[in-house]
N, C-alpha and C positions, 0 to 999 in steps of 0.2 A: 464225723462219727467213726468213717473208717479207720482213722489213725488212730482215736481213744482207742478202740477194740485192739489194734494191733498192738498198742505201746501195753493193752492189758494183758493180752498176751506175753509180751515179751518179760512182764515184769514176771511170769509165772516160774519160767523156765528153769532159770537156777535153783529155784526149789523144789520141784518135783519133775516126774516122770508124768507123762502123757496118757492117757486113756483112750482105747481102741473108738473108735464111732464109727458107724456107716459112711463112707464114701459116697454115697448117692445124694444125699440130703435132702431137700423138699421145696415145694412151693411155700412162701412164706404164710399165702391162706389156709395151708393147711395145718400150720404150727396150733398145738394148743399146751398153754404153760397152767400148772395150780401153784399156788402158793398156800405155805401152811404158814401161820403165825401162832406164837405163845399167847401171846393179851392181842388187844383190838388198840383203836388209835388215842384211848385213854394215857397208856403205857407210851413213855418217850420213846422208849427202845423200838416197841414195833411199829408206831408212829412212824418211826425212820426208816422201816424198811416198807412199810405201805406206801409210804408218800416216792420213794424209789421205786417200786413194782412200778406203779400207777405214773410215773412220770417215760419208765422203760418204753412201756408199753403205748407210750404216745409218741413215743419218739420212733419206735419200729412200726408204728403202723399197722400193730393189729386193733383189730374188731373185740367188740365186749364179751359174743360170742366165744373165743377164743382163749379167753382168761377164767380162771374160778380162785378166788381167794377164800380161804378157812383160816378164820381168828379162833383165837379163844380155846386153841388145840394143847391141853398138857404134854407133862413130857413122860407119857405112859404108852399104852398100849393103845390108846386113840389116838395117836401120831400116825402107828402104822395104817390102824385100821381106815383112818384120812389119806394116805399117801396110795395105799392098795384103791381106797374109791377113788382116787385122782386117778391115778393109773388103768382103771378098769373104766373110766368115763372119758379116756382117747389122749389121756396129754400123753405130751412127748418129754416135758422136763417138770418134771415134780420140785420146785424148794421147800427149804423148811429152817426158819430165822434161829432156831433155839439152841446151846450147848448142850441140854438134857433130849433134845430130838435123833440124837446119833443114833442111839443104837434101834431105835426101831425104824429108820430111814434103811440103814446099813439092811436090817429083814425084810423090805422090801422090795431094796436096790437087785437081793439074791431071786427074788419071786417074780420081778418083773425085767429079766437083763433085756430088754428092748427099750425101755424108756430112761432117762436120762436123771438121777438124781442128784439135787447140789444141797449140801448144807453149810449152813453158813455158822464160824467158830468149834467147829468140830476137831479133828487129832487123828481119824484111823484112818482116813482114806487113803494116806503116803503107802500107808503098810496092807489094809485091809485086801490087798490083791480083786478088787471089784474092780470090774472095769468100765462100770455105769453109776459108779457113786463117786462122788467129789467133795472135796471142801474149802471152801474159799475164806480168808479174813483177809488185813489190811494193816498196813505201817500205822496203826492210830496213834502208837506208843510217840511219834513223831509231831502228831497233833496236839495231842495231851502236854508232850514237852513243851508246845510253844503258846498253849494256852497258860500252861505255869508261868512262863518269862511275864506273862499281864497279869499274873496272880502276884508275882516278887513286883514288879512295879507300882503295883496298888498296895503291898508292905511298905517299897521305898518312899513311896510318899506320904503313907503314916508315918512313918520313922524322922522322913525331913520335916512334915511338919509338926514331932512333938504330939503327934497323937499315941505314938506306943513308942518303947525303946527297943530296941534291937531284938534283945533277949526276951522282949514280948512278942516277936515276931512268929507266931503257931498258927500255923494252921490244920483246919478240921477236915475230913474224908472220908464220908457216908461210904462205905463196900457192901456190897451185897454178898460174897461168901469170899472166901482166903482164896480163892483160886490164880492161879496162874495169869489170866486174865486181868483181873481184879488188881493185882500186885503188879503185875505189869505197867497198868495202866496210870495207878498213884504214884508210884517211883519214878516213872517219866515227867508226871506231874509235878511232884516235887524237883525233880532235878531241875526241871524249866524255873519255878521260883528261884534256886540255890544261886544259878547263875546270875541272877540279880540281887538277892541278899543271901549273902554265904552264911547267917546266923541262922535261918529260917527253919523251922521244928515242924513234926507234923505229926498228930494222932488221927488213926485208922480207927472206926468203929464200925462193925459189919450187925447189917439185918436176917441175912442169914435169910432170904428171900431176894427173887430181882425185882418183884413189883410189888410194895408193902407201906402204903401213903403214910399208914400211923406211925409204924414201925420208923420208916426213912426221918419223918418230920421229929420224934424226938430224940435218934439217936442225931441229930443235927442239932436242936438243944440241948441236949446232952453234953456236946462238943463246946457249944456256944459257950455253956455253962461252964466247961472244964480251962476256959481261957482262950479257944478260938478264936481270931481275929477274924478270917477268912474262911469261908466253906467250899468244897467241890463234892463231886461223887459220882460213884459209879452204881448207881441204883436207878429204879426208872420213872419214877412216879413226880410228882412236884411237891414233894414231902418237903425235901431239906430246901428247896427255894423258897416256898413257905415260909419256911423257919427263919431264913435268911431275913426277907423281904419283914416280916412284926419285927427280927431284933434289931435289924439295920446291920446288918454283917455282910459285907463284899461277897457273893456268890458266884464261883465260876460252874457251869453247867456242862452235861453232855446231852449229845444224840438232837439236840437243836439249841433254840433260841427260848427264856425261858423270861424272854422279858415281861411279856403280859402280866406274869406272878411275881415280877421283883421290878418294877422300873427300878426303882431306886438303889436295888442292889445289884444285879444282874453284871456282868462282867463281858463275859464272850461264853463263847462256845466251842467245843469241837466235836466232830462224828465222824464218820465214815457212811461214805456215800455210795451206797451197792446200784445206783443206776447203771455203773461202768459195768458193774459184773454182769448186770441182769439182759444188759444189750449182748456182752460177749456174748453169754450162754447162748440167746437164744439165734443168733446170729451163726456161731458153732454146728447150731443141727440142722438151720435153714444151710449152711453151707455144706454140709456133712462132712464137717473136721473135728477133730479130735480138742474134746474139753479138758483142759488141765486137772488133775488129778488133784492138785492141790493149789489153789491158785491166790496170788499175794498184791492185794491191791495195792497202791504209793502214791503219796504227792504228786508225780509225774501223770498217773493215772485218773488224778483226779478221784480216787478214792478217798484220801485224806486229808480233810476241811478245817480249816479254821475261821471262823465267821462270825458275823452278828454281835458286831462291836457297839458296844453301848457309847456311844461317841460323846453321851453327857457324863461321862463317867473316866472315860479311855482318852488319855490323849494322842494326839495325833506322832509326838515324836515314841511312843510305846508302839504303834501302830509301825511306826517308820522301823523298829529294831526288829521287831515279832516278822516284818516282811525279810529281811535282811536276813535274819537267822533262817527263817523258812529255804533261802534258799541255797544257806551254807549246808542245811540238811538233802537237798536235791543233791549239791555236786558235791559233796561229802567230804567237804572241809571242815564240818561239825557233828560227831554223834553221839546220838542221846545219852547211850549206856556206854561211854569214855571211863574204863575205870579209874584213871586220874583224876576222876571228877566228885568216885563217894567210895566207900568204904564201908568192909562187912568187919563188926566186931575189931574198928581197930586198924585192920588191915585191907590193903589193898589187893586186889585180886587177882592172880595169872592165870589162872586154870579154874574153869566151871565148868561140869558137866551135868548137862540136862535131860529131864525125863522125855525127849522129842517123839521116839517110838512107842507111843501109848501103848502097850500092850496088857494094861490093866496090872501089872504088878508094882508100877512106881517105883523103874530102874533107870537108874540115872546112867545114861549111855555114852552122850553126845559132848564133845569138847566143843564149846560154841565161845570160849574167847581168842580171838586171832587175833594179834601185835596191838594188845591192850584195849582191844573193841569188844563190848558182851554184843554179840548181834542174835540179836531178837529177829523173828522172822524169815532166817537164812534158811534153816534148815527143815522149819513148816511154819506154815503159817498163822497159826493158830501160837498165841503167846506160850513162853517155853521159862520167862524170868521168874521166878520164884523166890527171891532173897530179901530181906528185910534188912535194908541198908541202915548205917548208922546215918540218925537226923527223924528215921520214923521209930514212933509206937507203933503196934499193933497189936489191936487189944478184940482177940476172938470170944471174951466172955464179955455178957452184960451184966454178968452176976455184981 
């Protein structure tokens, strides 16, 4: 466990600056951590970080005493007023799973500078000058790619055997809003297909919600219907596996394993696994060392999964390249957003600069291509890729 924390640490470093903490730190009986979550364990998404807390927390050795978990928290004014009752009932690190949780984390973090706040997918901690609020995300962009190469592979064997031809090769992709995130996340996705079939097309259709089962499950027929061969998504509910699982359409999934609702279609999976973060943190204030400011989970750290191969479906030599690539991406003989690899409108890209500095006006500051690399995650961790690469639709109306 010690070297996970420390390699988590380390992967922090180049991307942010440090956050002051007590020097003194604590008995580890005396730690008490709350967690807030959006939805409860209905929701994939905070499935994924429940089932991490609750695994954290076995692994360090506290007491049930010592923990308070709050589901089902929006992203209002009951966030803070949850994170202040966390904070007034003794914990020492407050989280909170949601991207709409920032800013009432952040009015907290100012109310209570003694206790420790972390959110996870957030953007202002690098700059917010808090020295008790943090944010952490994860290279998932890297997960998502190598879930695609078993997306292009389950094409290339429609394609060899005569079930679609090339130029039928589309696939569909549930988003829950246009966000940076969101676009992140399918562009890595698709790029992972590309690399096994370079014809391979893809339409976006957003619910414009993260957890919305009706919503998810028709814009995934929707998709089905518009020529989709293949479904993925970045939404959170079991909508579009659903969807998948009645038409018979290949589904690759996030935030787990999604077999139960699709044997037959189900693919793989990828997430991001916040155990790593959730041992650092609390490990951090039992040490009284300083929590990264903004901190960037990786492969290496074990933050970034790809798993839960449907092995009636996957074959063993798809298994064998997805490991192989996995680990050209570790020593970085292969990366995702290569812009040799897609193209915006035609062309190819030297220069992109990114909105990294949230400061709410939507100013694009940052040069984040170096010697033909878009790097995602270098400069926060919190996804920064925004571009609708030629190969995707993106279609923000349902109208």
């Amino acid at each position: 466990m010690k070297k996970l924390l420390a390699l988590g640490l380390a992967a922090t470093l180049s991307v942010a600056g440090l956050a002051t903490l007590s020097a003194c730190g604590m008995d580890k009986e005396d730690l008490k951590i709350g967690f807030i979550f959006l939805h409860d364990e209905s929701s994939t998404y905070d499935k994924n970080f429940i089932d991490a807390a609750k695994a954290a927390v076995e692994e360090m050795g506290l007491t049930e005493d010592q923990v308070i978990m709050k589901t089902n928290i929006p992203e209002d004014d009951t966030c803070y007023d949850t994170a202040a009752d966390l904070a007034d009932s003794g914990c020492d690190i407050v989280f909170a799973d949601s991207f709409g949780h920032e800013a009432y984390m952040m009015k907290a973090a100012e109310e209570f500078p003694d206790v420790e706040f972390c959110h996870a997918t957030g953007t202002q901690a690098h700059t917010a000058g808090l020295d008790n609020y943090h944010n952490a995300f994860a290279t998932i962009y890297e997960g998502r790619y190598l879930a695609g190469m078993v997306a292009g592979y389950e094409l290339k064997e429609m394609i060899d055997n005569g079930d679609i031809t090339a130029d039928q090769a589309k696939m569909g992709y549930v988003g829950a809003f246009p966000y940076a995130e969101v676009v992140s996340g399918f562009t890595s996705f698709y790029l992972g297909a590309k690399s096994i079939v370079e014809e391979v097309t893809m339409t976006v259709r957003y619910t414009n919600s993260w957890y919305e089962p009706t919503a998810e499950k028709t814009t995934a027929e929707t998709l089905i219907g518009e020529g989709c061969v293949l479904i993925s998504q970045h939404a959170d509910s079991l909508g579009a596996p659903s969807a998948c699982e009645e038409a018979g359409v290949p589904n690759v999934s996030y935030n787990g394993s999604t077999y139960t609702t699709g044997p037959n279609t189900y693919l793989i999976h990828s997430r991001i696994n916040w155990q790593p973060y959730f041992e650092y943190i609390i490990q951090s204030v039992i040490d009284g060392e300083k929590i990264a400011t903004d901190w960037t989970g990786t492969l290496e750290t074990g933050s970034v999964e790809v798993s839960g191969y449907n092995d009636e479906l996957v074959s063993a030599d798809t298994m064998a390249a997805v490991s192989l690539a996995l680990q050209e991406l570790k020593d970085g003989t292969r990366h995702v957003f290569d812009t040799a690899n897609f193209t915006v409108g035609g062309e190819t890209l030297s220069s992109y600069l990114a909105d990294v500095d949230d400061d709410g006006t939507f100013t694009k500051e940052t040069e984040v291509i170096e010697n033909g690399i878009f790097y995602e995650s270098k400069h926060r961790s919190a996804p920064y890729f925004d571009l609708i690469i030629d190969g995707i639709t993106s279609i923000t109306s349902n109208g």
